[in-house]
N, C-alpha and C positions, 0 to 999 in steps of 0.2 A: 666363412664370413658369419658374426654373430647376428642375430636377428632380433633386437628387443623389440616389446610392443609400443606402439605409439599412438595417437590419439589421431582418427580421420577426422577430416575435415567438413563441415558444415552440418555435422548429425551426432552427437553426442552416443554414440551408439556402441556394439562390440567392438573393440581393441584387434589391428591386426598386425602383420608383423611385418615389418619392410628393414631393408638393410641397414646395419650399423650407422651409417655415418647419414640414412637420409633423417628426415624432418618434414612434416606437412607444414604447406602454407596455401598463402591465395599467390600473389607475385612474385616469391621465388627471390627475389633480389630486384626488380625490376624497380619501386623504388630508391629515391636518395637518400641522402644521411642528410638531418639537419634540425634544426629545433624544432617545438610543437608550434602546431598555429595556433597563433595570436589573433582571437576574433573580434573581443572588443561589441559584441552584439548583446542584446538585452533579450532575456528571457520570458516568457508567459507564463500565464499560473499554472498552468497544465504542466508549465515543465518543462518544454519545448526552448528553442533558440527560434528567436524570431528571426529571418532576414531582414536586413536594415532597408526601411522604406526610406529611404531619403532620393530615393530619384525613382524618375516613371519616364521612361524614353519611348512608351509604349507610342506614343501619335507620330515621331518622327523613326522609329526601328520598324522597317518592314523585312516580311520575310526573303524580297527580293534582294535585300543590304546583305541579309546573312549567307546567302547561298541555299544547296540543296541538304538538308538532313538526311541522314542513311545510318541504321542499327543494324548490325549484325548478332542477333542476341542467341545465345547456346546455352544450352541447360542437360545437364546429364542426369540421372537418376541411374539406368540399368546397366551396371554396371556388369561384366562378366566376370572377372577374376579380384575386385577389390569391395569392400561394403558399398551397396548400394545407397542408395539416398534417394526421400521423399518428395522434397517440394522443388527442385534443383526447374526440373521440366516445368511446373505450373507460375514460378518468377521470374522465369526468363520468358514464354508468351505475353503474362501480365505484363511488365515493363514493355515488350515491347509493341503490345496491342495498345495504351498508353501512353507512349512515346507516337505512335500512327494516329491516332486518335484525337487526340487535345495539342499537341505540336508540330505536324505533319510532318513526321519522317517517315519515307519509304523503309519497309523493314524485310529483312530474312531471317527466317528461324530454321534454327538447327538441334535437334532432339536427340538426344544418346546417338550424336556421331562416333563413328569411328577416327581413328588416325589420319589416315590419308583424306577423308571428308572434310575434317575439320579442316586441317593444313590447307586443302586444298581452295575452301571457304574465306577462310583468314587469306590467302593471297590474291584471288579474286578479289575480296571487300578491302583491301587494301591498294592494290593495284590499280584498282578502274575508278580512284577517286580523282576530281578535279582539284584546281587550285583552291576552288573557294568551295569546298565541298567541309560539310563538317560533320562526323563520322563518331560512332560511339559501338562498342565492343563490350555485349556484357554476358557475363561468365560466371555460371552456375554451377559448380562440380568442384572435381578434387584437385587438390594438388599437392604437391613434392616437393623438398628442398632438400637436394643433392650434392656432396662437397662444396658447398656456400651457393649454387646456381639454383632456379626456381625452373619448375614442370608445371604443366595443366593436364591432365590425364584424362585420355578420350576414354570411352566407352570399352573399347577392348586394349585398355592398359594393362601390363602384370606387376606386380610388385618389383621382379630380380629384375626387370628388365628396360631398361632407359631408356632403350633406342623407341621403345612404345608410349614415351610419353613425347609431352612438347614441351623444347626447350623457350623459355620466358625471353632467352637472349634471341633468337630467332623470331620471335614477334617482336621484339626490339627493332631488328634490324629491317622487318617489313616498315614496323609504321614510320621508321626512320628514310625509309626511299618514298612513302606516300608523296604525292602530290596534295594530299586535304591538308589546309590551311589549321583545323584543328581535330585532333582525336581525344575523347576521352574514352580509356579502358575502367570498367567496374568490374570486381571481380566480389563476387558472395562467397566466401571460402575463409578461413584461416588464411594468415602472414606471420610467419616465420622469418622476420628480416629485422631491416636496420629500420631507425626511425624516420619519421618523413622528412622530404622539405618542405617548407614553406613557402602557402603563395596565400599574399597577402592584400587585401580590400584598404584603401587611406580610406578612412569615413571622412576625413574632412574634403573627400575629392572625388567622389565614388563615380561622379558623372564623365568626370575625363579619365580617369582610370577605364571607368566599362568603353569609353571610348578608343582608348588604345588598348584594351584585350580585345578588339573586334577586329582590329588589326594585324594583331601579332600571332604568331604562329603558336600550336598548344602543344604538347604531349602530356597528357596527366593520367594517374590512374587515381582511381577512387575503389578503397576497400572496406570489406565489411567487420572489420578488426586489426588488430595490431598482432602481438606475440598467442594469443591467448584461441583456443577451442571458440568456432561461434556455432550456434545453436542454429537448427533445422528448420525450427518454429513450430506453429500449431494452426491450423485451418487454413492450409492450404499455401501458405507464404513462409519463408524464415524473417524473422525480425528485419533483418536489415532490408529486404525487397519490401516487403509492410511498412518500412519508414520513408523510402523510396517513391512508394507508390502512394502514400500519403499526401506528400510533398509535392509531386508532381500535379497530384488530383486539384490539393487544393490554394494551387499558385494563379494568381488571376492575372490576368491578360498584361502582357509586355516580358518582358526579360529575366530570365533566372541565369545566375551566374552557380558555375560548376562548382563553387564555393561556399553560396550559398545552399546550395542543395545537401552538401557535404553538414554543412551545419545545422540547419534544419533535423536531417538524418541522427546525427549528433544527438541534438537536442529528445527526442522522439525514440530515441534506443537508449536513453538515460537509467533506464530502471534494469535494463537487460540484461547489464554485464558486460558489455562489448562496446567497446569504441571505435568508432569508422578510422579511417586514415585516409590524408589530402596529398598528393605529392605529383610533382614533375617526373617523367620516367628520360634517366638519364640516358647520355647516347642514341634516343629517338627524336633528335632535333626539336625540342622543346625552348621557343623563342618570349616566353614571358609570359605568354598571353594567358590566358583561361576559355575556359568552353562556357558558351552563351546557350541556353535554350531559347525558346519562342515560344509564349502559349499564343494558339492562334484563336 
């Protein structure tokens, strides 16, 4: 089998060599094909996408309407057998010290797992969600794209060797038996895939709209690029967890939509070179909806 070099994932760094036919990404294929989003938002001087103020649900949205929040956030850095990487571990605690902090989600962190941990983590935090439970997955390391399917590689991955990565279709098919009402997956990594689908905001309705994505079931994953290499970053965050955690910090009280964050993010990684990506993750039962935060 020929071995050319290819470009890792989230660190601009040495060149390593994996098999013919793989491809680094963040999702692997996980999401859909479909046109770019259509935002329709207006911009600040800074550059930024503003999310659209046109409704404040904040006096009648309480956190008891939304259920219970829960992140399971993972961050790799030490790698054994493939390029290591810097800030993978320090954006995945940030987010989710953050996400525990100013929105009250229960959170578990996961640090340069292994295989059978992680797996093992992802089933749990999938498994033991309620109906109205709303669940968020974020993912900081490498990954693979192998005869068209997508990998997340733990900690003790090998390049030749598949059975040591995680198959994308395989979190598919957990978040697809979840009992939570909504999951949104983040992944900080390269996407070596197809283009997104779109999920789209009416501004001329925004308020009954966020009123039926509170309802409707989610599966979305949000990435920190599209085709293209993203960058590790510098003091301590890569770009896209630094636009992330921007966004989060300074969103004031009542409701962020997973769309909105998406574009904000957008907005605020402008200069960087890398475009986020919005999209419903196919075959994990994804019912229209969108994922709502809370700032409490």
């Amino acid at each position: 089998m020929s071995k050319p070099v290819l470009v890792p994932l989230l660190l601009l760094m040495m060149a390593v060599a994996w098999p013919a036919h793989a491809q680094w990404g963040s999702l692997g294929g996980m999401m859909g094909s479909g046109g770019r989003q259509e935002t329709g938002e207006t911009g600040r001087e800074d550059g930024t996408l503003a999310a659209r103020p046109a409704f404040d649900l904040s006096a009648s949205l309480t956190p008891e309407q939304l259920g219970p929040f829960r992140i399971l956030s993972i961050g790799i850095d030490a790698y054994t057998s493939v390029p290591r990487l810097a800030n993978a571990g320090n954006d995945a605690r940030a987010v989710a010290r953050q996400l525990e902090k100013d929105y009250g989600f229960e959170t578990r962190l996961l640090t340069d797992p292994g295989r059978q941990e992680m797996m093992t983590a992802l089933r749990k935090f999938s498994a033991s969600a309620g109906a109205s439970d709303n669940l968020v997955i974020y993912y900081a390391g490498h990954g693979i794209r192998d005869h068209g399917g997508g990998y997340w590689l733990p900690r003790d991955s090998h390049a030749d060797s598949p059975e040591s990565w995680i198959s994308i279709s395989d979190i598919t098919a957990l978040l697809e038996q979840s009992a939570a009402r909504k999951i949104l997956v983040i992944s900080d990594s390269c996407y070596a895939g197809t283009m997104t689908r779109t999920v789209k905001d009416d501004p001329a309705d925004i308020s009954g709209i966020l009123g039926q994505k509170l309802r409707q079931r989610s599966r979305i994953a949000l990435t920190s690029g599209g085709l293209e290499p993203v960058s590790d970053g510098r003091g301590g965050h890569s770009v896209f967890a630094s636009a992330l955690l921007e966004t989060l910090g300074q969103q004031g009280r009542g409701p962020l939509t997973g769309t909105q964050l998406y574009l904000s993010a957008t907005g605020r990684m402008d200069t960087a070179g890398q475009e986020p990506e919005y999209a419903n993750i196919p075959a994990a039962g994804h019912d229209g909806g969108d994922f709502i935060f809370l700032r409490r």
